[in-house]
N, C-alpha and C positions, 0 to 999 in steps of 0.2 A: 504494500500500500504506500503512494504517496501523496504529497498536498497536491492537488488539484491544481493541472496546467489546464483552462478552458477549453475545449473542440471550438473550436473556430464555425459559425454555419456556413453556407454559401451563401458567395455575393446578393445582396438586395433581403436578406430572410430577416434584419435588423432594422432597425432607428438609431441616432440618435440626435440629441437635442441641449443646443446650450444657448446662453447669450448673457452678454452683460450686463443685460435689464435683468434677465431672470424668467423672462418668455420664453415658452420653447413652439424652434423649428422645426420642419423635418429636417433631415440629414439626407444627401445621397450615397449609397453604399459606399464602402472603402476597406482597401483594403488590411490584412491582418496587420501590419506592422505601424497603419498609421495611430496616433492616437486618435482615443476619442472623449469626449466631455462628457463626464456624469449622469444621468438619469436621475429622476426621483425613484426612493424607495417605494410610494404608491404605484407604479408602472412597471407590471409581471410580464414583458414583452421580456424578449431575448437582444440584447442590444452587443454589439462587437464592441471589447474593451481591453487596455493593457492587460497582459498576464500579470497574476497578483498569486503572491503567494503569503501566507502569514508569516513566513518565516523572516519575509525580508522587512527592511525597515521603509516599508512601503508608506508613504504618507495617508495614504484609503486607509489603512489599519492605524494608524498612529493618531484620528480622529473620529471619533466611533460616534461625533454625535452626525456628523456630515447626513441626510438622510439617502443623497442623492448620492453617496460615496456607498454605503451602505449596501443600496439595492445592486450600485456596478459590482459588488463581490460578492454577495446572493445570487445575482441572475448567472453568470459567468462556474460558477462553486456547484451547484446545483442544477440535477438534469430533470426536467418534463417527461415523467413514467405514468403519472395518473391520470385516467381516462372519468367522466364521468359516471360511465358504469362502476370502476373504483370506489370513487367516492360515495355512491351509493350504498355501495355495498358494507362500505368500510362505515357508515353510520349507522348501520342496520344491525351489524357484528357488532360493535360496542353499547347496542342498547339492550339485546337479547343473551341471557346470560343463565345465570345463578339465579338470577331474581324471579326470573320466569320460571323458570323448571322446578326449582327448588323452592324458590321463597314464595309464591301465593299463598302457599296455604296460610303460613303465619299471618297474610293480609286478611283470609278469610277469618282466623282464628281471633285476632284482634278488633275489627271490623266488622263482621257479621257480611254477608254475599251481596247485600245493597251498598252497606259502607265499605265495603273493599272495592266494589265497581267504582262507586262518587269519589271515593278517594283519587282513585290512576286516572278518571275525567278528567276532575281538576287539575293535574298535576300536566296530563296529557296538551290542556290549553295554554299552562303556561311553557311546558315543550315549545310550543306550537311560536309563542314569544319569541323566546328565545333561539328559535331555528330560523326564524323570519329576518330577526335585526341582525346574526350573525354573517345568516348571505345575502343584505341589504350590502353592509357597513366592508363584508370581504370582496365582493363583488368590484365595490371601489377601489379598495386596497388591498390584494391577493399578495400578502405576504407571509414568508416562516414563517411561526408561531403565531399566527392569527390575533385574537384579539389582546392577546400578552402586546403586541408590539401596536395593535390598535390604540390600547390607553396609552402608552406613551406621548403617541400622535394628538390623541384627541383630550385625555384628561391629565396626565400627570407623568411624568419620568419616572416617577417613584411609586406610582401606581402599578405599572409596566414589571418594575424590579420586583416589587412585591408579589403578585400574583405567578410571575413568572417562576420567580426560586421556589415560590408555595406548589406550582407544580410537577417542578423539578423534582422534590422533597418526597412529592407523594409518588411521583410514579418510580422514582428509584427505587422506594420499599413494593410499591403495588406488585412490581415484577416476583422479587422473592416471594410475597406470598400468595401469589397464584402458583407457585410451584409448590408451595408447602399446599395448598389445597388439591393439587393434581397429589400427592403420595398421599393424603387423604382419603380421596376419589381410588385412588387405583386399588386401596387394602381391602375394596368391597366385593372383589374378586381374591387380593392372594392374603387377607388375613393380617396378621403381623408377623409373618416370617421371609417377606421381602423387603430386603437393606433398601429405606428412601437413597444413599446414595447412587443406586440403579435407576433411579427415576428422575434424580435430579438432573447429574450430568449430562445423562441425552438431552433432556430439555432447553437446560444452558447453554449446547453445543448446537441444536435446530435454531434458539430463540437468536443467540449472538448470529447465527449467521446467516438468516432472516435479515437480520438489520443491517448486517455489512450488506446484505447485495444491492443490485439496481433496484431502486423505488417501486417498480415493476412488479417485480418478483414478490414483494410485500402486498401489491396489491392485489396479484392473481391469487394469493395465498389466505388472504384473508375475505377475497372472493368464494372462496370454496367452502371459507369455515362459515360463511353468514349463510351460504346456500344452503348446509346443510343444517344449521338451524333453524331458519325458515322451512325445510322439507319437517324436521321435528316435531316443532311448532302447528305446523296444519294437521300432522299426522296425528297429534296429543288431542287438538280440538275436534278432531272429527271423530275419533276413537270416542273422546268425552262422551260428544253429542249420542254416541249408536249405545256404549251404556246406559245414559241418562234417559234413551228413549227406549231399553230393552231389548235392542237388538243383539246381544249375545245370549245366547241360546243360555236358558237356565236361570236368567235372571229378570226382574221385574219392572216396567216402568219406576223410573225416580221422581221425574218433571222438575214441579218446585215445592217440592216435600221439603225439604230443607229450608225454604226461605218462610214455610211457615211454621216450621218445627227445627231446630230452636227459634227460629228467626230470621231477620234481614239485616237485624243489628245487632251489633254485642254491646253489655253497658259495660265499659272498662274502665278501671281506677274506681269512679262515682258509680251514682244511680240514675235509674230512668231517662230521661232527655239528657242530660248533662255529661252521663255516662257513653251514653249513644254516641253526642256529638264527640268526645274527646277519643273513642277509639275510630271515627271516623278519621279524626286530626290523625291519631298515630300510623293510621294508614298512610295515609299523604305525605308524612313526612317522612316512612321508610319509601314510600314509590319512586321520591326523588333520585333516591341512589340505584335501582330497579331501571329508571331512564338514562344515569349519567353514562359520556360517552358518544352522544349523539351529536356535540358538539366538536370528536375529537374528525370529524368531515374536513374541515379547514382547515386544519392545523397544518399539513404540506401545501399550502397555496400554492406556494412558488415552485411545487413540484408537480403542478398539473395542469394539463396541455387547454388552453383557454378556459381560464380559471372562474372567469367574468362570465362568460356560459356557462362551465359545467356544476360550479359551485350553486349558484340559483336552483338548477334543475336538480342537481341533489339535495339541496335544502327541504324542495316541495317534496320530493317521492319518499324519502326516509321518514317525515314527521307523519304522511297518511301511514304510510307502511307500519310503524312500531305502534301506533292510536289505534291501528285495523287490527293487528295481533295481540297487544296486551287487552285492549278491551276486552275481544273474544276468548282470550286464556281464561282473564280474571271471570268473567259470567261464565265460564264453563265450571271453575274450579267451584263458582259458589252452588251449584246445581249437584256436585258429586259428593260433597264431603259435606256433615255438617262442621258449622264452625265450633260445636263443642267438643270437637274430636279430641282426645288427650295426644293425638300421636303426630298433628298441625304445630304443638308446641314446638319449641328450641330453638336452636341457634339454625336451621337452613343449612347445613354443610353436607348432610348425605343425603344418598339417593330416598333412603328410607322415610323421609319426609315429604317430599313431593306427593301433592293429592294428586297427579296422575300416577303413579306409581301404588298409592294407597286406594285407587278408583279401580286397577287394570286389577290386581290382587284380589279384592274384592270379586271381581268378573270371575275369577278363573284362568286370567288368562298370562300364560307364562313368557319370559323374553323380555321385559317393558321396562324392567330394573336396570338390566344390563342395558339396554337399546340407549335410556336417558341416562347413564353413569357413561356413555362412551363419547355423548356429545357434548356430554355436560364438560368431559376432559378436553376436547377442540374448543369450550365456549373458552375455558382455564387459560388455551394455551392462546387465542385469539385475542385475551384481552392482556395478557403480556406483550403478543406483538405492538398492541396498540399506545400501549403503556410506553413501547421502547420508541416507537414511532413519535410520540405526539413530547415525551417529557426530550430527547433527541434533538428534536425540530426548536423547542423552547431554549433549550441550552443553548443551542448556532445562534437563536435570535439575539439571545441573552449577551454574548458573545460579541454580534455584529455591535451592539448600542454600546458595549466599553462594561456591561452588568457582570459579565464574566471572564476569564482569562483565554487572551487572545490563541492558546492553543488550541479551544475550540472549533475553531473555524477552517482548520483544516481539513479538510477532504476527500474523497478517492479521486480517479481520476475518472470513474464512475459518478461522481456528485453524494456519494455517500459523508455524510460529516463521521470519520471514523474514531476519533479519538471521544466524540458526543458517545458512542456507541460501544468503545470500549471499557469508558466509566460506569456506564449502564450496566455492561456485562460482570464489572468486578463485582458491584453489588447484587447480583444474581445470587451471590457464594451466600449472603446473607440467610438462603436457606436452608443451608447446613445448621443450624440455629435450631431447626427441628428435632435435628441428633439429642437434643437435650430440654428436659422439660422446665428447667430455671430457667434459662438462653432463650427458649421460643417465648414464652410468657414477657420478657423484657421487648421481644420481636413486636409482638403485634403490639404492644403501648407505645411502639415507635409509629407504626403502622396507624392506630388510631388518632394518631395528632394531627391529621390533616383530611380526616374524615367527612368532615362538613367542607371540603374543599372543592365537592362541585358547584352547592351553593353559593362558595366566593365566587367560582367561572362563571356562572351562568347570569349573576349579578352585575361581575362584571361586562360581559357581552352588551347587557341590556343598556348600561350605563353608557358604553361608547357609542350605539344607536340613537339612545336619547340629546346626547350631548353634537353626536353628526347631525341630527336633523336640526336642534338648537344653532348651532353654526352657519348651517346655510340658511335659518332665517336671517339668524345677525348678520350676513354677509350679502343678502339678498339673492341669491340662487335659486333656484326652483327645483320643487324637487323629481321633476323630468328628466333634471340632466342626469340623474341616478341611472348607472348602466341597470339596476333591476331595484323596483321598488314596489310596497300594492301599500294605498293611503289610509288602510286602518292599521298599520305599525306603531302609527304617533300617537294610538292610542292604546295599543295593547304592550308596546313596552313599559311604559309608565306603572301600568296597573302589574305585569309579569313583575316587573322589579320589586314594584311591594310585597307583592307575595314572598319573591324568595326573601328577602328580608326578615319578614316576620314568620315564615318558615323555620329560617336560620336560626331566628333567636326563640324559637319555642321546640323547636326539634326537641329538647330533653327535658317536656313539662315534665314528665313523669319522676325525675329523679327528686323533684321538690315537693313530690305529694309526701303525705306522710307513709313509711312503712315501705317505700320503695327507690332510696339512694341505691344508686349504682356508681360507681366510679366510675367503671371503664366506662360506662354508656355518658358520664357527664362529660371526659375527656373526650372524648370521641365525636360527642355536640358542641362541645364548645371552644375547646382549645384553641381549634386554627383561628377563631377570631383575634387573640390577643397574637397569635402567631406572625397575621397576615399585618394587623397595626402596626408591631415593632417593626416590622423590615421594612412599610412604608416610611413611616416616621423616620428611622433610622437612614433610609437612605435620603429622604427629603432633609436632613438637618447634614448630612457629609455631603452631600452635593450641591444643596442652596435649592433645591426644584422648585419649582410652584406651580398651580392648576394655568394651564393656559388657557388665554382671554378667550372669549369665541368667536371675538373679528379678529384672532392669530392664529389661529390654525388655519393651516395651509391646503385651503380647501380646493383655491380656483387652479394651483398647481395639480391639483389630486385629475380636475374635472378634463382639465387641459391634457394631461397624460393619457387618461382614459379615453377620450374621445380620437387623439389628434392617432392613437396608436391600435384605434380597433380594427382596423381592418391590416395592421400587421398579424396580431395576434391570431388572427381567421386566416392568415394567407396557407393556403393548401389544408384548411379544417373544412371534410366534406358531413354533412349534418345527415346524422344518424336517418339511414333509411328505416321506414317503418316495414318491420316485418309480419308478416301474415300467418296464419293457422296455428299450431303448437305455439311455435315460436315466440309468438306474440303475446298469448298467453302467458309462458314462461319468463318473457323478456319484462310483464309487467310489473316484477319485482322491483328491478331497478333502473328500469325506463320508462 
C-alpha cells in the first residue's frame, strides 16, 4: 500500500475554476502537469489537480481550514465505486438488524401490539425527517463524512469536531462488539466448546479486508447482506401471517386474540393510562436505535458516482422501504405472541427470543432457529462493515479540516484511506476482551458511552437542514436553486429535531422511577451528552470557533459549484433503464 498518486481522467472528464474575485469559471481541459486552482469542498465533480501527497510538506495539507484546498485532496485521494443501487442498499443493511429479528418482541412485551406498532410510526416519521434534510443538505454538499463536515460549514467548527470524534468513538468499539455478538450467535449451534478465538480472527481478517478494498467491493458486499435480509424479513412476515391465519396444518386460527387478551397495551412502571402511555414512550425510545444507520447512506459522498442524483433517490427508497418492513414485522409480531409472554423478556441477544422463532416452534415447524441465527450473523457482520465504512470516512474528514493527525489522509492508490482502516482494524483485537469475564464487563461500559449517539446524528442532521434553509433566507436565494428539495422539510425538520431532543433527554425515564435505577441503562442514556459538550466546548475554547452568521456561510459559492458543474458530473451517467417482469419486481427494492 501506498499514499495515493491520483489516476489522472481523460482530457475534458474535469473542471476547474478560480478567480481573484472568488467567482468561478469554467476551465478548459488541461493537461496533467499543468496546474490547476482549487475547487470548493461543496463540488463532488472530479477536477484535475497537483499530485498531493501527505507526506510532503504540501501547503493543501499545511492548511486544513482552506475549504477549497480541502475538496482538491478529497476529490483526487478518493475513487467513485458507489452506485445508487449501493446506497440503497447500504441504508437498508444498516436499519434491519438485531432489532428486527430479535428485538420486537421486547417492543411487544413492553408496549403491548398497539403501542409497539404507535411507537416504530412515530419514530418511523421522524426517520422520515431526518432522511429528507440529510439528502436535501448532501445533495448540495456531497462530501466524506457527510453531515460531520456539514456543521462545520453551516453551524460551528466545533460542532463538526465534536460529533465527528463522538462517532469515531462509537464505531471503533461498535466493530468489536459485533464480533463478541457473532461468538455469541455462533455457540447456539456449537455450545461452549468452541475457542471464540476461531471466530474472531476470520472475522477481523474478512472485516479489515472489506475495508482495504475498492469502495466497490464494500458495496457489492453489503448489497448481498441487505438482500438477504430483506429475503428474511418477507419470509418471517408471511410465514407470521399463514400461522396467525392457520395455515399450518394442526394449528388454529390466532387473528387478534392477543390484542384483546392480554391487550393492545401494556401498563409499564405506573397504572392504567399513565402506565399505557409510558410503555408506549419506552417503545419509541428503544425503536430509535432499531432505525439507527439509515443515515450511514451519505456518509461516502465523495465516493459515489453522481452523488447529487443518487443520494436523493436513495434517500426516498430506503425511508419507504425500512417504514414498509418494520411496520409489517412489528403488527405481525403483535398478532403471534402475547405481550405477557415470560420468554419476550431480556436482553434480545439470542435466537431464542425472537417471537418468530417462539411463533415457528409453537407451529411445529423445524429449521426457523437456525435459518434466523445465520442471518442474524451477516446482519453482525454487515453492521461492522458499516461501522468500519462510515467511523473510516469520518476520520479522513476529520483529518482533511486539521480535527485529526494529518497521517490520516493517506491512501491506497485505490482511494482507500488505509491507515483510517488500519486503526479501525487494531481495535477489532478489542474482542478478545471476551476471553475474560472482568475485561468484557469493563468492554461494553466502554461501549455504552456513546449509546444515545444516534440521537446526537440525527439531531444533528436536522440542525444543518434547518440552519441551510435559514441561510438562504438570510441571503435571499430560493429554495429552487436546491439540486433536490420537496417544501414541507421546513416544516418537519423543526418538529423531527424536537422530538429527538426530548427523546434524548427522557430515553432513561425509567431509571428515576422508584424501585428501578439501572446504571448501565443511565450511562448508556445519558453519558454521550456531557461527552459530546466537553469536546464541543473544548474544542471551541483551543480554537477560538464560533456559530457562523447566516449571511456567512458560503452558500452562493455552494449554489455556483453545483449548478455551473452538473452536467460535468452527468457527462457519460446513462439513467437507469426501467426494467420489466421479475426484474422489476425484484429491482423494486432498491430502485
Amino acid at each position: 500500500m501506498t499514499a495515493s498518486t491520483p489516476n489522472l481522467k481523460p482530457a475534458g472528464y474535469g473542471t476547474a475554476s478560480s478567480s481573484s474575485s472568488g467567482s468561478s469559471t469554467p476551465q478548459p481541459s488541461r493537461s496533467p502537469k499543468q496546474n490547476i486552482a482549487p475547487v470548493s469542498i461543496i463540488n463532488n465533480t472530479d477536477v484535475e489537480s497537483p499530485l498531493l501527497s501527505p507526506k510532503s510538506n504540501n501547503p493543501l495539507l499545511s492548511n486544513p481550514q482552506s475549504l477549497s484546498q480541502e475538496h482538491q485532496i478529497e476529490s483526487r485521494s478518493l475513487q467513485k465505486g458507489l452506485s445508487q443501487r449501493h446506497l440503497s442498499m447500504l441504508g437498508i443493511a444498516g436499519s434491519i438488524g438485531t432489532g428486527l429479528f430479535l428485538g420486537l418482541g421486547g417492543a411487544v412485551s413492553t408496549g403491548g401490539p398497539l403501542g409497539a406498532l404507535l411507537g416504530y410510526a412515530v419514530i418511523g416519521l421522524v426517520v422520515c425527517s431526518v432522511q429528507f434534510a440529510l439528502g436535501e443538505v448532501t445533495a448540495l454538499m456531497p462530501v466524506t463524512g457527510s453531515f460531520v463536515r456539514h456543521a462545520e460549514v453551516l453551524v460551528d467548527p466545533a460542532m463538526g469536531f465534536a460529533i465527528g470524534w463522538n462517532l469515531v468513538y462509537g464505531n471503533l468499539l461498535s466493530i468489536p462488539s459485533e464480533i463478541v455478538a457473532v461468538c455469541v450467535l455462533v455457540k447456539f449451534w456449537t455450545g461452549d466448546g468452541l475457542n471464540p478465538a476461531a471466530v474472531i480472527l476470520p472475522f477481523i481478517a474478512l472485516t479489515g479486508g472489506i475495508g482495504m478494498a475498492f469502495v466497490r467491493v464494500f458495496g457489492e458486499v453489503e448489497f448481498v447482506f441487505a438482500l438477504l435480509k430483506i429475503l428474511l424479513v418477507v419470509f418471517l412476515i408471511v410465514l407470521g401471517l399463514v400461522i396467525n391465519l392457520g395455515g399450518v396444518p394442526g394449528t388454529e386460527v390466532i387473528g387478534f386474540r392477543y390484542w384483546r387478551d392480554p391487550g393492545p397495551f401494556v401498563e409499564y412502571i405506573a397504572q392504567v393510562d399513565w402506565g399505557r402511555f409510558l410503555g408506549f414512550w419506552a417503545v419509541m425510545t428503544g425503536a430509535v436505535f432499531s432505525f439507527a444507520g439509515v443515515e450511514s447512506l451519505a456518509m461516502a459522498a465523495a465516493e459515489t458516482r453522481n452523488p447529487r442524483e443518487a443520494i436523493p433517490r436513495a434517500v426516498k427508497r430506503v425511508f419507504a422501504r425500512i417504514v414498509i418492513f418494520y411496520g409489517l414485522a412489528v403488527f405481525v409480531v403483535g398478532l403471534l405472541v402475547p405481550s405477557n409472554d415470560e420468554r419476550l423478556k431480556g436482553s434480545g441477544d439470542t435466537v431464542a427470543q425472537s417471537p418468530f422463532v417462539l411463533a415457528a416452534a409453537a407451529a411445529g415447524i423445524k429449521g426457523i432457529p437456525s435459518l434466523v441465527n445465520a442471518i442474524v450473523i451477516t446482519s453482525a457482520w454487515s453492521a461492522a462493515n458499516q461501522s468500519l465504512l462510515a467511523g473510516t470516512r469520518v476520520l479522513y474528514g476529520l483529518a482533511l479540516k486539521g480535527q485529526a493527525p494529518k497521517i490520516f489522509l493517506r491512501t491506497t492508490s485505490w482511494g482507500t484511506p488505509y491507515m483510517c482502516v488500519l486503526l479501525f482494524t487494531v481495535f477489532m483485537f478489542l474482542s478478545f476482551l471476551s476471553l475474560s469475564e472482568n475485561a468484557i464487563s469493563v468492554f461494553w461500559w466502554l461501549v455504552m458511552l456513546t449509546a444515545a449517539g444516534v440521537l446526537v446524528s440525527w439531531s444533528s442532521i436536522l440542525l444543518n437542514h434547518i440552519r441551510l434553509l435559514k441561510a438562504m433566507k438570510k441571503q435571499g436565494i430560493l429554495t429552487d436553486r436546491l439540486p433536490w428539495h420537496n417544501w414541507w422539510t421546513e416544516y418537519t425538520s423543526p418538529v423531527g429535531l424536537v422530538m429527538c431532543l426530548v427523546i434524548l433527554f427522557t430515553s432513561g425515564f425509567s431509571v428515576f422511577t422508584t424501585g428501578h435505577w439501572d446504571a448501565a441503562k443511565f450511562v448508556s442514556s445519558y453519558l454521550d451528552i456531557p461527552i459530546v459538550l466537553a469536546a464541543y466546548l473544548g474544542w471551541k475554547f483551543f480554537r477560538k470557533t464560533s456559530i457562523t452568521p447566516l449571511d456567512q456561510i458560503p452558500l452562493e459559492e455552494a449554489f455556483e459549484q453545483a449548478e455551473e458543474n452538473l452536467s460535468v458530473q452527468t457527462q457519460g451517467f446513462q439513467p437507469t433503464k426501467k426494467t420489466r417482469g421479475w426484474t422489476r419486481f425484484v429491482s423494486w427494492i432498491w430502485d
